[in-house]
N, C-alpha and C positions, 0 to 999 in steps of 0.2 A: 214296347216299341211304339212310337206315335207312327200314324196313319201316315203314310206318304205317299200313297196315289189317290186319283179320282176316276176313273175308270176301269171298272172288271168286264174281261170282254172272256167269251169262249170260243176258242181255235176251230177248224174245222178238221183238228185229230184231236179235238176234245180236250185240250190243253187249255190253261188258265192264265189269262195274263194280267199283268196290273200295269195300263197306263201303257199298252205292247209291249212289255216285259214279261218272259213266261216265268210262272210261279212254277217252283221247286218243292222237294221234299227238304228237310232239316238234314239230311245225307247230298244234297244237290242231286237228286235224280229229277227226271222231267214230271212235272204232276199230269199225269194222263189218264183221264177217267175212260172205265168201260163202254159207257151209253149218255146220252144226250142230257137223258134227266137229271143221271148223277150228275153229270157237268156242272148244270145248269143250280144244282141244289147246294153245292162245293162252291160255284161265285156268287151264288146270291151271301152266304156266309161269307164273301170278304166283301160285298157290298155292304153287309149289315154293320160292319167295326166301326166305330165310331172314331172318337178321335187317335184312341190307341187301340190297337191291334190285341186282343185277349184271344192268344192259341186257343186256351182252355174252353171257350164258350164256343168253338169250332170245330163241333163233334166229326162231322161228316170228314170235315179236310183230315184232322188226324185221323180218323180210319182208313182214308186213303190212303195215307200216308207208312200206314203201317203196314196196309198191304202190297205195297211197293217195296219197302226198304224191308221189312222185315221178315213176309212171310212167303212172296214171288221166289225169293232165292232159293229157300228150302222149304216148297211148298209138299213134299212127302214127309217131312221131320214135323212140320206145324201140324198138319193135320191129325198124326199119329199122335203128337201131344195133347193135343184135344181130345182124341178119342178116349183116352184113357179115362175121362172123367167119365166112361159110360160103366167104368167096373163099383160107384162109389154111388151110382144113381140114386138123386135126391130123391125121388119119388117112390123107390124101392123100401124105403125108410120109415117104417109107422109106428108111431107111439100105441103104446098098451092100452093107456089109459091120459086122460081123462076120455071117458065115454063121444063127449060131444066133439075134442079133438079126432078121437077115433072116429068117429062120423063123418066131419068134415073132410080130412083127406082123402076119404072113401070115395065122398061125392066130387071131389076137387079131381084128384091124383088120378082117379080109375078111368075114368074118360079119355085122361090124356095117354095111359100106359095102355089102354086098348085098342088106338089108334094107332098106336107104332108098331103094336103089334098085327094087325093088320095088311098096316102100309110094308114093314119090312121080314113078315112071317118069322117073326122073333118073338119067344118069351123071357119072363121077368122071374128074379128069387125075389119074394118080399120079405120083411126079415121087418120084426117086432123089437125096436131099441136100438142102438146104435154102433153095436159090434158089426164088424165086416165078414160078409159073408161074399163067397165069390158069385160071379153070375155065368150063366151058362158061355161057354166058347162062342155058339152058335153068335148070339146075338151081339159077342162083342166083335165078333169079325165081320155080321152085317154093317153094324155101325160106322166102323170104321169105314168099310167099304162106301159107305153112303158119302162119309167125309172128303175119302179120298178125291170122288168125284168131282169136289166141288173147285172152285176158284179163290184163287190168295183176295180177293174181294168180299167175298161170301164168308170166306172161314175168318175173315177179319172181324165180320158184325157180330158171326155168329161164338167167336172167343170172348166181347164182350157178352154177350147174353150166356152162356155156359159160366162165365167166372161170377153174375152176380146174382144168377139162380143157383147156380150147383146142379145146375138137370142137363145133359146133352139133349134128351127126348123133348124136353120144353123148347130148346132151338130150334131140333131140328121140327118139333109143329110150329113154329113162326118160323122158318125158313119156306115149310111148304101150304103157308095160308090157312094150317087146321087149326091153330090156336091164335087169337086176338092179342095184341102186345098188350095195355092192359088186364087182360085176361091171364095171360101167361108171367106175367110180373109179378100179380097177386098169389099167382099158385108156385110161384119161386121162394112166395116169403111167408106162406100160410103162413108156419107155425109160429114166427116170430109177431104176423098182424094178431092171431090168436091169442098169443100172450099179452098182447099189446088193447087186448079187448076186455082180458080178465084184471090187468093190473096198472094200466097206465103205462105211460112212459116219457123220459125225461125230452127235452129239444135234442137233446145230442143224439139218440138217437128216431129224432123225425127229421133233423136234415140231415144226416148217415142216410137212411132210406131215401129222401126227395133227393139227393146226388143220386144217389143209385139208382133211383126210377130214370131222371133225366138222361142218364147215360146212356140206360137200359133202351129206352127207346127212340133214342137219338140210331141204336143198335138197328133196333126193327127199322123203324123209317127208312136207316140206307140200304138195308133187305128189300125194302119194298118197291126202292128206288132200281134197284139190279134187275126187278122184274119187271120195268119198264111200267 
């Protein structure tokens, strides 16, 4: 679509307009951010379009977007579908061997699973290979619990970052400021950078990964934008 306004102005109910027309979702619902900053970070992204309008490079706007149309309606069904990724926990997951693999998740992984356990006096089955092993009740009805609390906004960022880690415990430590995005991206894809350290790897997948980072923390950002 080419560009057909010059002016993004922000409402004072935090609404988006182009040229005084309010910006919608792709459903027509009204686009109404949470807080000021998010607003303000949703028009700077249609100030930035150039001569044609590229959705896809408008992270922030789609996450709003999706929070609105897709997850506000059945925000107990979203939630509970996210949680589920806490029975499959990336981090639960540790290779046998090679020794320095087994190392490194140790020094990676343990930090992050000891802090959740902590924060939500929950523990962890770790399980050596890749077969499924269940995880205690306990800790999957805290989890959940933690989810449910949250906002069709929050469980919006934090659905990207659960689907391109594979960890709920990795969101929910950048949802609550204990794990750096950066930090928590790299410990979503140890084992594949690991491999990636021993054997090379082709472009295809380095810009598979640079989407998925960009995504990833396009994720955090609007997390961090929610907390004002």
């Amino acid at each position: 679509m080419k560009r057909f306004y010059k002016q993004v102005s922000v409402t004072p109910d935090l609404g988006i307009t182009l040229d005084g027309r309010p910006v919608r979702t792709p459903g027509r619902l009204p686009l109404v951010l949470p807080n000021a900053a998010l607003a303000e970070a949703v028009a700077d992204e249609w100030r930035e379009q150039g001569e044609e309008i590229l959705p896809h490079a408008m992270r922030l706007t789609g996450l709003a977007n999706a929070a609105i149309e897709r997850i506000a309606p059945d925000l107990e069904s979203f939630a509970a579908g996210l949680a589920a990724y806490a029975e499959s926990e990336l981090l639960c997951y540790r290779a046998d061997a090679p020794e320095p693999l087994v190392a490194r998740q140790a020094a990676v992984w343990d930090p992050i699973l000891a802090w959740a356990r902590a924060r939500y006096d929950v523990g962890f089955v770790l399980v050596e290979g890749i077969m499924h092993q269940p995880q205690p009740p306990a800790m999957l009805a805290r989890l959940s619990e933690a989810l449910a609390a949250r906002t069709a906004f929050e469980l919006a960022a934090l659905s990207t970052i659960v689907t391109i880690s594979g960890s709920l415990v990795i969101a929910l430590a950048v949802l609550e400021g204990a794990l750096e995005p950066e930090a928590a991206f790299d410990a979503g894809h140890l084992d594949e950078l690991w491999q990636a350290e021993q054997w090379g790897e082709d472009d295809f997948a380095l810009d598979q990964r640079a989407a998925h980072r960009t995504d990833f923390l396009a994720a955090c950002t609007f997390l961090g934008l929610l907390r004002g």
